[in-house]
C-alpha positions in Angstrom: 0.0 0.0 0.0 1.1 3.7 -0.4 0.1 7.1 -0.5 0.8 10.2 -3.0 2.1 13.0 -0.7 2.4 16.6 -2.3 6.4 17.9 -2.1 7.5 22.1 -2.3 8.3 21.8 -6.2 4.3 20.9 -6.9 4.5 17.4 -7.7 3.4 14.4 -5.9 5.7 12.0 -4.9 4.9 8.1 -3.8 5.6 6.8 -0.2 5.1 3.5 1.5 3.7 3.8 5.4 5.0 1.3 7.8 2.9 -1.4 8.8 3.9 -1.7 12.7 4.5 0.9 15.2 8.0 1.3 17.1 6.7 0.1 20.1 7.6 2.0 23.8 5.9 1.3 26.9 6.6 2.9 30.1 9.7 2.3 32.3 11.5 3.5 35.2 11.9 7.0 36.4 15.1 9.0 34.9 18.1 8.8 36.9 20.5 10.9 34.7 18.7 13.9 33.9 15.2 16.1 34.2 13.7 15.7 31.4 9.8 18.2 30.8 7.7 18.0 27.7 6.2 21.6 26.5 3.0 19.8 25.2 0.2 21.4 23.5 -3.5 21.9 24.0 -6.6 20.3 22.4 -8.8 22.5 21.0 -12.9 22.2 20.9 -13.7 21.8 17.6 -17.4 22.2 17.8 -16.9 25.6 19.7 -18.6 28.5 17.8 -15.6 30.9 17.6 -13.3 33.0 15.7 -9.5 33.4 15.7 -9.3 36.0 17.4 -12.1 34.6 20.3 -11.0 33.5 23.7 -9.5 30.1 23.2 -12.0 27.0 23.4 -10.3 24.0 25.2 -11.4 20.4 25.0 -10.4 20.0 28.8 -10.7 16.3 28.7 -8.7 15.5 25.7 -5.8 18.3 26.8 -6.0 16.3 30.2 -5.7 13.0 28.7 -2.4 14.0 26.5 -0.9 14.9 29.8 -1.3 11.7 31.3 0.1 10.2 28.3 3.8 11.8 28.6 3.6 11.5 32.5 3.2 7.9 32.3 6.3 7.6 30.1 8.3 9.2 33.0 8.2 12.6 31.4 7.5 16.0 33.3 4.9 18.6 31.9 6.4 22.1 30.9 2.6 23.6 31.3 1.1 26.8 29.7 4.1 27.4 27.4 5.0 28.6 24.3 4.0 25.3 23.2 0.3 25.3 24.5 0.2 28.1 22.2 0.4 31.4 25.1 0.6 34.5 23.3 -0.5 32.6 20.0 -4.3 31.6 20.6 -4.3 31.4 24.2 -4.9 34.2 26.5 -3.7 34.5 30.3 -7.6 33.1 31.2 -7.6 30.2 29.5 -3.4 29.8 30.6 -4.6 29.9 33.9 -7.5 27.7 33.6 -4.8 25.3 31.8 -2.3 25.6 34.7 -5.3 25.0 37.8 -6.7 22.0 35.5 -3.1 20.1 34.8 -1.7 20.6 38.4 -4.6 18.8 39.6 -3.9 16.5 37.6 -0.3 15.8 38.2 -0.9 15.4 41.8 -3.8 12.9 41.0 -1.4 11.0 39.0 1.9 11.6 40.8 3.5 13.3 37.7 6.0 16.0 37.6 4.8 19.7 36.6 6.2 23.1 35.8 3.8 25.9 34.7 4.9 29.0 32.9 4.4 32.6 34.8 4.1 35.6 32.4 2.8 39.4 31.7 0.4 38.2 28.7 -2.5 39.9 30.8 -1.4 43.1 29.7 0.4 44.2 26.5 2.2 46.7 28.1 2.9 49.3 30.7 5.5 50.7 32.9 7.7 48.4 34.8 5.6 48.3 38.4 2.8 47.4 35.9 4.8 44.4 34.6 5.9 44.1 37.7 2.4 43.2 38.6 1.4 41.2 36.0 4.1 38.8 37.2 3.0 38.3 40.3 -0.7 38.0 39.8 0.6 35.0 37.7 3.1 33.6 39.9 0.3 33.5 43.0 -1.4 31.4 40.3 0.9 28.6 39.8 2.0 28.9 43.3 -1.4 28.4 44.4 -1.4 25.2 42.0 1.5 23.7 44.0 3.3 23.8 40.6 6.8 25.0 39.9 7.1 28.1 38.6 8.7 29.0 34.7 9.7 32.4 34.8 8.8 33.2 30.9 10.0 35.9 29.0 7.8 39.1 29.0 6.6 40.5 25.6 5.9 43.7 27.8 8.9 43.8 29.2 10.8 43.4 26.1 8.9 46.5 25.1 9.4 48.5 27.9 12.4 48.4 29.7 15.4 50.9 28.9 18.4 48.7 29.4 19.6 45.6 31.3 18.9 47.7 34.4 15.8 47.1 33.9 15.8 43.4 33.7 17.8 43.3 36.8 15.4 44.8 38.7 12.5 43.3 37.9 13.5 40.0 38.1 15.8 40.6 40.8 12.1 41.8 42.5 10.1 38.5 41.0 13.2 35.9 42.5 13.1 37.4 46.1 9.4 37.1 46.5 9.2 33.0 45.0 8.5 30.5 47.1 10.6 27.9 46.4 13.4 27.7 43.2 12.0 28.8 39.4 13.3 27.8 36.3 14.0 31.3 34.3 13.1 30.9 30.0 15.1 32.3 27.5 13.2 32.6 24.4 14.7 33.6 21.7 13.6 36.0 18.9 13.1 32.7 16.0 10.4 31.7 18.9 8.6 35.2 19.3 9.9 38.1 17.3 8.6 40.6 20.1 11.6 39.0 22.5 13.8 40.5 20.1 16.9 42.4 22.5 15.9 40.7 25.9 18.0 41.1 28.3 18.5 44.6 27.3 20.8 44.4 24.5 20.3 43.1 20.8 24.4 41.3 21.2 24.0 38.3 22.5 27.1 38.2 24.3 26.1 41.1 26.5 22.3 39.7 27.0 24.2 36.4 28.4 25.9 38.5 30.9 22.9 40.4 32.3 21.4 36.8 32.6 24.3 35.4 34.3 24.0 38.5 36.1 20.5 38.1 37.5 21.5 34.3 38.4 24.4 35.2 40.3 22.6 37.4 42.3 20.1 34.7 43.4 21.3 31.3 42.9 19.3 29.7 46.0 15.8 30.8 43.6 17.0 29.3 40.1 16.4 25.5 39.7 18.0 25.8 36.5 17.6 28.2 33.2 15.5 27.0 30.1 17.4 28.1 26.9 15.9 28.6 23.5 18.3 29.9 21.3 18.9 27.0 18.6 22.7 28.0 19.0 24.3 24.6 20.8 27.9 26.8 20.9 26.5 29.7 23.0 23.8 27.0 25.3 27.3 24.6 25.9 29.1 27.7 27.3 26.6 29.3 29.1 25.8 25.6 31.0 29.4 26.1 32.1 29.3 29.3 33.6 26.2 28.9 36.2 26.6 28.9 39.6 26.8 24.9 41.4 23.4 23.8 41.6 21.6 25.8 38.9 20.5 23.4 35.8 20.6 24.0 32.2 17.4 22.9 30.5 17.6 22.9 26.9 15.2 24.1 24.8 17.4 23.4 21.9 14.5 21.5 19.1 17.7 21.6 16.5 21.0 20.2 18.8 18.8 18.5 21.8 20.9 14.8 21.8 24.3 16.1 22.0 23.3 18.8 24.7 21.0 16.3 27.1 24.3 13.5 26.3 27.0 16.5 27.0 30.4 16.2 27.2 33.4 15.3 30.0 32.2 18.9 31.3 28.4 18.7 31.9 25.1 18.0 30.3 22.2 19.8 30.0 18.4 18.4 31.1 15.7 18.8 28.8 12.1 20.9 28.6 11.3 21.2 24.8 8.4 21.0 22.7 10.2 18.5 20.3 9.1 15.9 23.1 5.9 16.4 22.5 5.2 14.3 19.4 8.3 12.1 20.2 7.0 11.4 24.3 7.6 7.5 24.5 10.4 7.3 22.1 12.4 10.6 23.7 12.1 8.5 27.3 13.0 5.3 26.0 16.3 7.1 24.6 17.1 8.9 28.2 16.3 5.8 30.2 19.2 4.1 27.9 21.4 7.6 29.0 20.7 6.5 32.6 22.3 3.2 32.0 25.8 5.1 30.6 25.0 4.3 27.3 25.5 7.6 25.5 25.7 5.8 21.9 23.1 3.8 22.3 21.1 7.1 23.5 22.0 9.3 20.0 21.0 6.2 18.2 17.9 6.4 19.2 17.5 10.2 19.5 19.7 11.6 16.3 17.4 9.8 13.7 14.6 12.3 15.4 16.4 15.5 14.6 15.3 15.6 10.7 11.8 15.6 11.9 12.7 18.2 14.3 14.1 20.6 12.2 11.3 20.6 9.6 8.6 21.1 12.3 10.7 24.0 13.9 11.5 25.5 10.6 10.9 29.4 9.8 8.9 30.9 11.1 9.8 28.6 13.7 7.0 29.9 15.8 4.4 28.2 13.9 6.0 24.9 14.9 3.0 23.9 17.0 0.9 23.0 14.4 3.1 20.4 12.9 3.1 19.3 16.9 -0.9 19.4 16.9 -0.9 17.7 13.4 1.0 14.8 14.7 -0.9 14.1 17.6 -4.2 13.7 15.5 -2.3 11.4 13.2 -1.2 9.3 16.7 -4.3 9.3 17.8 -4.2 11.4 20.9 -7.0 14.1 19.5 -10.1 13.1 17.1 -9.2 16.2 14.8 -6.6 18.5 13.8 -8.4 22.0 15.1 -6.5 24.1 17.0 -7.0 27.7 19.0 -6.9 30.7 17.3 -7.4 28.7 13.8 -3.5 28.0 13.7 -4.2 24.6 11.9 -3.8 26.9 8.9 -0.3 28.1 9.5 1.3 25.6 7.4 1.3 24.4 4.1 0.2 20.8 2.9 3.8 20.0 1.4 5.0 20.4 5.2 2.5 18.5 7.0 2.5 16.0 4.3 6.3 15.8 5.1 6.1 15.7 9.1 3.9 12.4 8.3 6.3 11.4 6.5 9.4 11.3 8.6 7.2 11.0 11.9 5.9 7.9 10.0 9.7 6.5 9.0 10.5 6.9 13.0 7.5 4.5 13.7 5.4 7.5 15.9 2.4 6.4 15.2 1.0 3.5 17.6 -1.8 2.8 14.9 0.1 3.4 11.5 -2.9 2.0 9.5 -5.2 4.9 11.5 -2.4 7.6 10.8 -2.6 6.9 6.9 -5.9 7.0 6.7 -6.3 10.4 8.4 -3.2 11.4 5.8 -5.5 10.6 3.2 -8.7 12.5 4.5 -6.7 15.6 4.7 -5.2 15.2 1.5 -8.6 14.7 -0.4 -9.8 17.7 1.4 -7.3 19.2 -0.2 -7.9 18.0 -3.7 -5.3 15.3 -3.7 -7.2 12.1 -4.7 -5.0 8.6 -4.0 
């Protein structure tokens, strides 16, 4: 059996599915690193709304995904970039998301981080952002989730210099509870993020964050870094105070920063583990044995599909995420908030099937092909 995918150039182009599934069933907790999923939300797809209406959440079937990657061992990076905040999500239906999925993880026992932002506002002066902050930190707190101390579109805006930055998170860290895991998001993710830190070098942006870690290293857990630049993560990981962690939020380099090298390693919250769940824990339970090879062999092959779901404009990546996770099986339909099923072309999804397909993803391969071919004949491609 096979299917006629569309490629870029216009043409259609023959492929043959696999037949069986590369099967992964839940192990062991990790030993060897910390390892969070970014994983998306389910939208309702018989919700009478617009894109640019309050988000419409199919609370059962976003519930149910989470379950999924806990019971693989995997922690949930909740009410991120990946659950699309800022792109389809407001800071309501964030913190809906955030009370909803904490219950959850205690129900279950699973591990849970839950991003804190300013997306309540869309600007204002810095005891204004200040505020915003706070009102969403008292949210997750009040969830008994770990706090993500995201970047701030409204801050990015705002603030004069890395002064600035200093201050207000130098405000946020004194007042947290317990140990937050600051976000770097770089501009590829969110063009608004562009000169964070106070400075549009990125060598003098590192040093204001190293700066606001220094000055607090009993309230950083660790740093999540999204810059796609494995040179500048690898050197940064080096420089943090004992005790801090480097997550990486690397979707292009991610095996050869979570394996590391004879000076350090860095953990793992990325988006990429969304769609690849079971086979990314598999790969790190291997890592916890000290078998680093044995880990890229199972991780490296992943990094093609990677690349092509974060391509530019890399912040449309989710709905190659959302795509795959109807083709798996984990949603009924491919319908996401704020309409963003639309933000990428057939050619692309028809290529995410495809590799996600070669890397045996889908547990029901037969059920993935045949939702392939709906979408393609709703497109006008006939098989």
């Amino acid at each position: 059996m096979t299917i006629r995918l569309p490629s870029a150039d216009g043409g259609l182009r023959t492929y043959e599915p696999r037949t069986e599934p590369q099967l992964v069933s839940p192990g062991t907790p990790f030993t060897s690193r910390t390892v969070f999923s970014a994983a998306h939300v389910v939208a309702d797809p018989y919700a009478d709304v617009s894109p640019d209406s309050a988000a419409a959440v199919d609370w059962d079937a976003t519930l149910a995904f989470r379950r999924h990657l806990w019971s693989h061992g995997l922690g949930v990076a909740e009410a991120m970039d990946t659950a699309q905040r800022g792109m389809g999500l407001d800071w309501a239906g964030a913190a809906e998301l955030i009370r909803r999925s904490a219950a959850e993880a205690r129900s279950v026992g699973g591990r849970i981080a839950c991003g804190v932002g300013t997306d309540q506002i869309t600007g204002g002066t810095l005891a204004e952002i200040r505020a915003a902050y706070e009102e969403q930190l008292a949210v997750v707190e009040e969830s008994g989730a770990q706090a993500i101390l995201m970047a701030s579109r409204a801050l990015a805006a705002t603030a004069r210099g890395p002064e600035d930055y200093l201050e207000t998170y130098g405000h946020l860290l004194r007042q947290s509870a317990e140990p937050v895991i600051l976000h770097w998001l770089g501009p590829m993710f969110d063009p608004a993020l562009e000169g964070y830190w106070g400075s549009a070098g990125l060598d003098a942006a590192t040093e204001t964050f190293l700066e606001v870690i220094a000055a607090h290293p009993d309230k950083v857990d660790g740093i999540k870094v999204s810059l796609l630049d494995a040179g500048r993560e690898t050197d940064l990981r080096r420089r943090l105070p004992r005790g801090v962690r480097c997550y990486t939020g690397d979707d292009f380099h991610y095996p050869e920063l979570i394996a590391g090298d004879d000076q350090g390693f860095s953990h793992a919250l990325l988006g990429i583990f969304d769609p690849l769940g079971p086979l990314a824990a598999e790969a790190v339970r291997v890592l916890d044995t000290g078998d680093t090879g044995g880990f890229r062999a199972l991780l490296d092959p992943t990094v093609e599909l990677s690349r092509h779901l974060f391509q530019a404009p890399t912040r449309f990546y989710k709905t190659g995420v959302v795509f795959l996770a109807w083709l798996a099986g984990h949603q009924a339909h491919f319908t996401m908030v704020g309409g963003l099923q639309s933000a990428r072309s057939l050619p692309h999804l028809a290529r995410a099937y495809e590799l996600a397909d070669s890397l045996g993803l889908f547990p029901d391969p037969k059920l993935a092909e045949e939702r392939m071919k709906n979408l393609l004949a709703l497109y006008g491609v006939n098989q």
